[in-house]
N, C-alpha and C positions, 0 to 999 in steps of 0.2 A: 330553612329550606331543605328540603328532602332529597337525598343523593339519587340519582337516576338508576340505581341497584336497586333500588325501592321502590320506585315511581314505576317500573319497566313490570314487577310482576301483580301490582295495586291497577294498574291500566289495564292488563289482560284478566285478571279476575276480574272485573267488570263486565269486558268483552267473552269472555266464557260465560258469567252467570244472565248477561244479556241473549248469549247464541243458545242455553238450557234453554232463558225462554221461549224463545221462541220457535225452539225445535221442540218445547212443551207445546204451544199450538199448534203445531205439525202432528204431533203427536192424537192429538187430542181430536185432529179432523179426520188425518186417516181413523183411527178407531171407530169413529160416528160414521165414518163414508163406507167401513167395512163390512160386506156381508159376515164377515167371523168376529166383526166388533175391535179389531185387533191390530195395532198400529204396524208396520213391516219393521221386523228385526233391527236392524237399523237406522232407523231414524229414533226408535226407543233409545238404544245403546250409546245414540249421539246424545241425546236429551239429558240422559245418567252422568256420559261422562263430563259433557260439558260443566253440569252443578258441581261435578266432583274436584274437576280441573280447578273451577272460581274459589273454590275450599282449600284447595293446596297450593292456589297461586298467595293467598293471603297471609300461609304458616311461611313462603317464603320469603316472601316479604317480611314477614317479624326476622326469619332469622336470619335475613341477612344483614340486617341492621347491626347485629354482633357478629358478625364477621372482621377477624384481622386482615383480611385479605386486601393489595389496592383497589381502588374504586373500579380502573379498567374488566381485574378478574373476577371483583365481584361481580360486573354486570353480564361478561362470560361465565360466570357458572349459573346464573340465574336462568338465560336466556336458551342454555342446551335444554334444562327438563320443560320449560317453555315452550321451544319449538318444537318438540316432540309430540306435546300436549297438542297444540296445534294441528301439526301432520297430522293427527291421528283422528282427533274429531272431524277435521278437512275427511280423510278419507270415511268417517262415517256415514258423514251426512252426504257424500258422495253415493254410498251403496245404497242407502235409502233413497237417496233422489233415482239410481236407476234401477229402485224397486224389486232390489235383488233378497232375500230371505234365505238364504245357504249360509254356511258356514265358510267367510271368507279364507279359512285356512284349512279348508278341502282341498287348494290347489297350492304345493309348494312353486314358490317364486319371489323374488327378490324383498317384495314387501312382507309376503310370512316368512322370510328366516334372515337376510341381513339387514334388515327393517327394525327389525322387531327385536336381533341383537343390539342394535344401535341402542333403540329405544329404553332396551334393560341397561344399557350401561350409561347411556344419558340421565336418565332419570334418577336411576338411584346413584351413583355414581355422580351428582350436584348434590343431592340431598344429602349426602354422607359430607361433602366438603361443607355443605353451608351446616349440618348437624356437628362436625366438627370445629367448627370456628367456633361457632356458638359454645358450645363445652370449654375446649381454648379457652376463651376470651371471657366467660362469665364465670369459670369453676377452679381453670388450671394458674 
């Protein structure tokens, strides 16, 4: 049976490379319904990141499987670069839905700068623990 540290980022790669898809048919009808042929900024960018997300939920899942850590923190550190991934496609396909095309970070506010801190220190800041376990545990 597979620890729930592993089942938790194998379940949302799924659910990302399910929401790629389908933000691929979003993608694909705006561009056809577009007089410039061209999907809105955002709903591309959700599309990208979400296949990207289902790609990096699946490397954490390998490596947290050699993780020394206990089962509780392994599933907290899996779950911050997770929810970030989340938050952040959420707010894509949010700006796409309200059909906006600007550079979300033309306006400084709480989601461009201690958002987006958060997010650099989530993110990489689990990948470094779960890159270090891994090392740990399979090298040291």
């Amino acid at each position: 049976m597979m620890d729930l540290s592993v089942k938790i980022p194998l379940l949302f790669s799924a659910v990302f490379l399910l929401i790629g898809m389908l933000t691929g048919v979003w993608k694909y009808w705006r561009t056809m319904t577009s007089a410039e042929h061209r999907a809105p900024t955002y709903v591309d960018i959700a599309h990208r990141a979400s296949l990207l997300y289902a790609f990096a939920c699946l490397v954490i899942s390998r490596l947290v499987e050699f993780s020394p850590f206990g089962e509780n923190w392994r599933i907290v550190i899996v779950m911050i670069p997770i929810v970030y991934f989340a938050l952040t496609v959420t707010g894509y396909v949010r700006e796409g839905l309200l059909n906006r095309t600007d550079n979300m970070f033309v306006e400084r506010n709480f989601i461009t700068t201690w958002f987006m801190y958060g997010l650099i220190a989530g993110e990489i800041g689990g990948v470094i623990l779960l890159l270090g376990g891994f090392v740990y545990s399979q090298f040291l």
